[in-house]
Every structure is written in structure tokens, then in C-alpha cells.
Backbone as a printed PyTorch tensor [residue, N CA C, xyz], in Angstrom:
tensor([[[  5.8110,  22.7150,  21.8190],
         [  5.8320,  23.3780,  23.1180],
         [  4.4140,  23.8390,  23.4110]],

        [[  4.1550,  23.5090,  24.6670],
         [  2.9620,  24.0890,  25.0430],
         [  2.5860,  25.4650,  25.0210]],

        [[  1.5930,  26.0230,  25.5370],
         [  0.8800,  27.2410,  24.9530],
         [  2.0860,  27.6240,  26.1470]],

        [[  1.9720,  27.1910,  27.7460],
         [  1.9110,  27.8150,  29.2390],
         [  3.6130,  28.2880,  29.1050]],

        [[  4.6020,  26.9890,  28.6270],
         [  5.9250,  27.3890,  28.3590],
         [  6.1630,  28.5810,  27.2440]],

        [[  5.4860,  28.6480,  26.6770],
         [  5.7720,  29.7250,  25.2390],
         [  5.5950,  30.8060,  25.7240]],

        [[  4.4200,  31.0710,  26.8560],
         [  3.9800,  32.8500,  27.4660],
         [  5.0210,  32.7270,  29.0880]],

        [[  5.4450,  31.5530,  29.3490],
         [  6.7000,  32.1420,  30.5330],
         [  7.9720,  32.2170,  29.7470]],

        [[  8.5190,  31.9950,  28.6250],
         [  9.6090,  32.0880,  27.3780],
         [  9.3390,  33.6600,  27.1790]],

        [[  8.1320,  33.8220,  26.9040],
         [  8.0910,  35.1090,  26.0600],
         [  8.1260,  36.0240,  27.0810]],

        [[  7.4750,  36.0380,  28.4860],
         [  7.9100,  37.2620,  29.7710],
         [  9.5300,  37.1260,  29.8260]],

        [[ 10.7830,  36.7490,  29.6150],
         [ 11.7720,  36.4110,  29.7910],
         [ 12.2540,  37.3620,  29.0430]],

        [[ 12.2040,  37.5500,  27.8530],
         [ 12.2850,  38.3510,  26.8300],
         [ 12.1810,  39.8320,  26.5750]],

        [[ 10.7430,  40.0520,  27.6490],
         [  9.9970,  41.0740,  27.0930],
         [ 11.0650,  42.4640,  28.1600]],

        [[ 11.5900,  42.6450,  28.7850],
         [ 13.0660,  43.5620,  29.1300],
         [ 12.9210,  43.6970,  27.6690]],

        [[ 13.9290,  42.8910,  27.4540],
         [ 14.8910,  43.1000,  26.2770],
         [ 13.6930,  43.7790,  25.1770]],

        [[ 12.8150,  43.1790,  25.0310],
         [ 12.0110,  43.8150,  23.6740],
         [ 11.6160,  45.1700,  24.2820]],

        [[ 10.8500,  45.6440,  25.5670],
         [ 10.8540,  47.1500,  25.7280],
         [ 12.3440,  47.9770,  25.1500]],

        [[ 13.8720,  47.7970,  25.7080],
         [ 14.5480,  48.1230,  25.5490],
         [ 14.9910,  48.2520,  24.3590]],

        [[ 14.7730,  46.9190,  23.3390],
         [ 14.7450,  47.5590,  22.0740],
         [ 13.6330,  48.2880,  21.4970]],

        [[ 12.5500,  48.4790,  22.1110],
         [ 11.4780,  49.4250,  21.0210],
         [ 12.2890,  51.0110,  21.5040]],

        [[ 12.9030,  51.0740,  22.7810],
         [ 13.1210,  52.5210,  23.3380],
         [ 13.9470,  52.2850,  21.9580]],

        [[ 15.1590,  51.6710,  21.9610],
         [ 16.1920,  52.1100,  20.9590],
         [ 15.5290,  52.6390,  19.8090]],

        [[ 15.1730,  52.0120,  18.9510],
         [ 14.4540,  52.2450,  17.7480],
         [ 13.2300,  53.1140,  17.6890]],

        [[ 12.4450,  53.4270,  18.5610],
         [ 11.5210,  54.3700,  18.4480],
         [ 11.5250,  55.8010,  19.9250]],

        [[ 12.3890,  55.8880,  20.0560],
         [ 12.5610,  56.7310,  21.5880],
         [ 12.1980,  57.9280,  21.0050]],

        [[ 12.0440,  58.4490,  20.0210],
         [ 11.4940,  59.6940,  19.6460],
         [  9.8220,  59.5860,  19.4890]],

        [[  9.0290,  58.6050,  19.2980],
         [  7.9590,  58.1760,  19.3580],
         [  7.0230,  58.1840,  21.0470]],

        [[  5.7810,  58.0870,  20.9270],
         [  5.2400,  58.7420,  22.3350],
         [  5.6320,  57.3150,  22.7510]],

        [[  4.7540,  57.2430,  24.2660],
         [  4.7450,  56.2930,  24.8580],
         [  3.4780,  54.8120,  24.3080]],

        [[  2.3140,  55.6700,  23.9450],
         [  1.4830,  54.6460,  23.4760],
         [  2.1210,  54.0280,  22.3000]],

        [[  2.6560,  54.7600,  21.2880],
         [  3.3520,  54.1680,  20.1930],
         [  4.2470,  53.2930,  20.3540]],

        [[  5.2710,  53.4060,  21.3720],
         [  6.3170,  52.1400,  21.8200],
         [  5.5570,  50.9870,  22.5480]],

        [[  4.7900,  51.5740,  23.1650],
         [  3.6660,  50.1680,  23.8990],
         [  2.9110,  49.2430,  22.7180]],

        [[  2.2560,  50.1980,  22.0100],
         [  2.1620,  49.4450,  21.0770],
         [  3.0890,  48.4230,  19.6680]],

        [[  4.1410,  48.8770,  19.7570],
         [  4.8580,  48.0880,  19.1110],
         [  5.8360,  46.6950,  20.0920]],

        [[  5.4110,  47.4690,  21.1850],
         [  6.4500,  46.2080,  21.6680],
         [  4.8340,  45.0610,  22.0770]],

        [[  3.7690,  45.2850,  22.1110],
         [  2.4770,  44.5060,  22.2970],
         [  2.6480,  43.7210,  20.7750]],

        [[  3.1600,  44.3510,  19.8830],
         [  2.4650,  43.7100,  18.6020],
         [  3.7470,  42.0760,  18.3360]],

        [[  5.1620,  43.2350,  18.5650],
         [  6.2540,  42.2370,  18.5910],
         [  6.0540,  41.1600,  19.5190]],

        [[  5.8690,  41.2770,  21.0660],
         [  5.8460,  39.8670,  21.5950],
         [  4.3600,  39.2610,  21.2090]],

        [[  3.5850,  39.9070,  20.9700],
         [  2.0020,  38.8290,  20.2930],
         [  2.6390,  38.4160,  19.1030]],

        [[  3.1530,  38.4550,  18.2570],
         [  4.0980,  38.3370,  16.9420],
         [  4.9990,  36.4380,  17.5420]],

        [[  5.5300,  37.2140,  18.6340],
         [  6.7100,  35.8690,  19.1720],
         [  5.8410,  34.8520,  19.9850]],

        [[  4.6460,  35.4490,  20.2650],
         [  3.4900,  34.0900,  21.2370],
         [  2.8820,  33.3460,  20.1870]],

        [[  2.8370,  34.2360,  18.9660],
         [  1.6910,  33.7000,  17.7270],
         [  0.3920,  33.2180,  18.4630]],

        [[ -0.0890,  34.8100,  18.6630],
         [ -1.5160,  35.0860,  19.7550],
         [ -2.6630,  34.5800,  19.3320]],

        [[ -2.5790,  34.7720,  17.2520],
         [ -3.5200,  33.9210,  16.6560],
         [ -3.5320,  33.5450,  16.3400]],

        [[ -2.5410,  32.8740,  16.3660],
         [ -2.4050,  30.7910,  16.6750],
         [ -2.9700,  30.2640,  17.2560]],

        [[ -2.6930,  30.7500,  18.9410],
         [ -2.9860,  30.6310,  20.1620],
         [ -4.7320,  30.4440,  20.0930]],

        [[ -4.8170,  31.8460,  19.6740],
         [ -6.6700,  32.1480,  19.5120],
         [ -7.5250,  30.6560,  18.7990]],

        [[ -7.0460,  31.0210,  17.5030],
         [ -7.3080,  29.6420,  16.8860],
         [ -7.2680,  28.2590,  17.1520]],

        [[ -6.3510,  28.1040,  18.3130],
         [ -6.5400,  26.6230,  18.4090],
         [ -7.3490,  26.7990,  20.0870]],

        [[ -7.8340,  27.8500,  20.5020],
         [ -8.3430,  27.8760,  22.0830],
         [ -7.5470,  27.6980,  22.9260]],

        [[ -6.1310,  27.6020,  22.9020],
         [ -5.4150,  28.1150,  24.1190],
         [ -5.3290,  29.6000,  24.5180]],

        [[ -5.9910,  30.4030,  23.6280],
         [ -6.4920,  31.9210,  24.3130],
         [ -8.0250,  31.9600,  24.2400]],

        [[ -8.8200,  32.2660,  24.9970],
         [-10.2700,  32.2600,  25.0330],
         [-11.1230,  33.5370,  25.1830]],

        [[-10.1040,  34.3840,  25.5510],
         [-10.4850,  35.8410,  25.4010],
         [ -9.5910,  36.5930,  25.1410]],

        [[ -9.5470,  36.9820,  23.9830],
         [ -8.0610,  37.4770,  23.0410],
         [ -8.1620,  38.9620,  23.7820]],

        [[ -8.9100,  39.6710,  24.1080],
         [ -9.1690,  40.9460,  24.9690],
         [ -8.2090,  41.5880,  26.1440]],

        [[ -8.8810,  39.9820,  27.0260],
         [ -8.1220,  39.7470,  28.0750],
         [ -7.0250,  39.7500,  28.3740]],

        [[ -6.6820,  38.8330,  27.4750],
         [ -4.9820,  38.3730,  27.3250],
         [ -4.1490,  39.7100,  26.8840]],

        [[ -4.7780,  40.1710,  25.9680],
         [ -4.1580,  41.5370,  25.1800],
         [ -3.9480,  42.6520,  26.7530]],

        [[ -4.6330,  42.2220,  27.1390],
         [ -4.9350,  43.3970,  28.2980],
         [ -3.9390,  43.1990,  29.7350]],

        [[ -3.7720,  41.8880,  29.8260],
         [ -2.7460,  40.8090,  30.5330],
         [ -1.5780,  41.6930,  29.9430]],

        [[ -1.5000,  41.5060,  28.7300],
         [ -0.0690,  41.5710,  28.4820],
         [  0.6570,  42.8870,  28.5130]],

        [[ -0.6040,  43.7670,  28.3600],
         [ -0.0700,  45.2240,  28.3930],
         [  0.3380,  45.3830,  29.9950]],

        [[ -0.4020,  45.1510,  30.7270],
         [ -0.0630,  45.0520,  32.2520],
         [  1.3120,  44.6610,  32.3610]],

        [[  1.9110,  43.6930,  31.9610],
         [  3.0640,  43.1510,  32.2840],
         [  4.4410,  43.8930,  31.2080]],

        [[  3.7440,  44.1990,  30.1400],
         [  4.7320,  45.6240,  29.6360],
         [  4.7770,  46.9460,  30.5820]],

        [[  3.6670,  47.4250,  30.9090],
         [  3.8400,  48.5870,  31.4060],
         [  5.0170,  48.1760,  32.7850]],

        [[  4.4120,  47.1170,  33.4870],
         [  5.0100,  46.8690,  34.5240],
         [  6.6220,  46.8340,  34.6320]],

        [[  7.0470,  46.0380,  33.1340],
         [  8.6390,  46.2850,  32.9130],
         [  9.0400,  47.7020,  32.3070]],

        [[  8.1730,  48.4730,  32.0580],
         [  8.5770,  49.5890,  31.9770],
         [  8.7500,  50.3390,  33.4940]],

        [[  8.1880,  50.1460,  34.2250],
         [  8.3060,  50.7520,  35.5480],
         [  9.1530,  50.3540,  36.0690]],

        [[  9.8980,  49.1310,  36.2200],
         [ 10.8480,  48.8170,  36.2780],
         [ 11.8120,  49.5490,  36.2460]],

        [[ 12.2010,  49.1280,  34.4020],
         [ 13.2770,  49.8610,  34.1110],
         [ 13.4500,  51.4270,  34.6470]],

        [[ 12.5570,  52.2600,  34.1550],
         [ 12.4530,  53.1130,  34.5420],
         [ 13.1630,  53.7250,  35.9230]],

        [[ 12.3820,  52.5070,  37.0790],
         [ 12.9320,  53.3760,  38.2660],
         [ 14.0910,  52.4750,  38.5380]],

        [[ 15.2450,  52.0430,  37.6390],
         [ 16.3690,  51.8220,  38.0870],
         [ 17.6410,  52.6040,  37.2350]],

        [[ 18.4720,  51.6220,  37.4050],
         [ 19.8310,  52.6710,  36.7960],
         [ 19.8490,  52.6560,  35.1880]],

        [[ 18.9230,  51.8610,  34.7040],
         [ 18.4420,  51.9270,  32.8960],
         [ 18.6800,  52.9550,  33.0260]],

        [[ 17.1520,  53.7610,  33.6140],
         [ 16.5010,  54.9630,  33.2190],
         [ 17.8130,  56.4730,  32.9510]],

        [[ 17.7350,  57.0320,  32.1220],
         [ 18.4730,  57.6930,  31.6450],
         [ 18.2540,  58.9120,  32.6730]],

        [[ 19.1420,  59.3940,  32.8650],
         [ 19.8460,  60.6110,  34.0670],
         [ 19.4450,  61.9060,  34.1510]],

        [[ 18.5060,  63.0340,  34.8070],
         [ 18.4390,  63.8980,  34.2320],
         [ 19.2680,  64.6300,  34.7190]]])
């Protein structure tokens, strides 16, 4: 599978992986769950794989890409009926 199918596979996913880092770390801050759910889907892209063979060219970037598109499904969830009730 190509690099391009593997990172639209892995946005498909990444709901579900925020939702499980809340489960498992919801007592943990926010940078701490960001960071684990960054490490898990770079984990499921195999980022330095990716790096290594030059289908990523600025591992920075991409890292920085991807947090964007976590935070973004966190805002999401957040402002819908997920988000827990106060």
C-alpha cells in the first residue's frame, strides 16, 4: 500500500484512537493524551518507515500536520454530544 492510502486509512481511525486515549488516560492532562494518541497513530503510519524510505521529507512538518488534525478531532468531539455533560 502506498504511503497516500495508509495516511487517508489512518485519519479514519484517528476518532476512535482520541476516544480511546480519553478512556485510558482521562485523568492525564491534555498534552499527555495528545501525545499518546500522536505516538499511537505515528506507530500505525510507521512514520519511520515512511521517513526512511522519503515518503516523509520533513518529519517536523508532518508531526506538526498531524497534531493539527488530532487537535481538530478533538474539537470535534468535544463540541458534540461525545463531550461529557456538565
Amino acid at each position: 500500500m502506498g504511503f497516500l492510502p495508509k495516511l487517508l486509512k489512518a485519519f479514519a481511525f484517528i476518532p476512535a484512537v482520541v476516544h480511546g486515549i480519553e478512556a485510558l488516560f482521562g485523568n492525564k492532562s491534555g498534552a499527555d493524551k495528545k501525545q499518546a494518541a500522536l505516538s499511537f497513530v505515528g506507530s500505525a503510519l510507521s512514520i519511520t518507515e515512511a521517513i526512511a524510505s522519503k515518503d516523509i521529507v520533513d518529519a517536523d512538518k508532518f508531526q506538526g500536520g498531524l497534531s493539527k488534525v488530532i487537535d481538530g478531532v478533538v474539537d470535534c468531539l468535544n463540541a458534540s454530544s461525545w463531550a461529557k455533560q456538565n
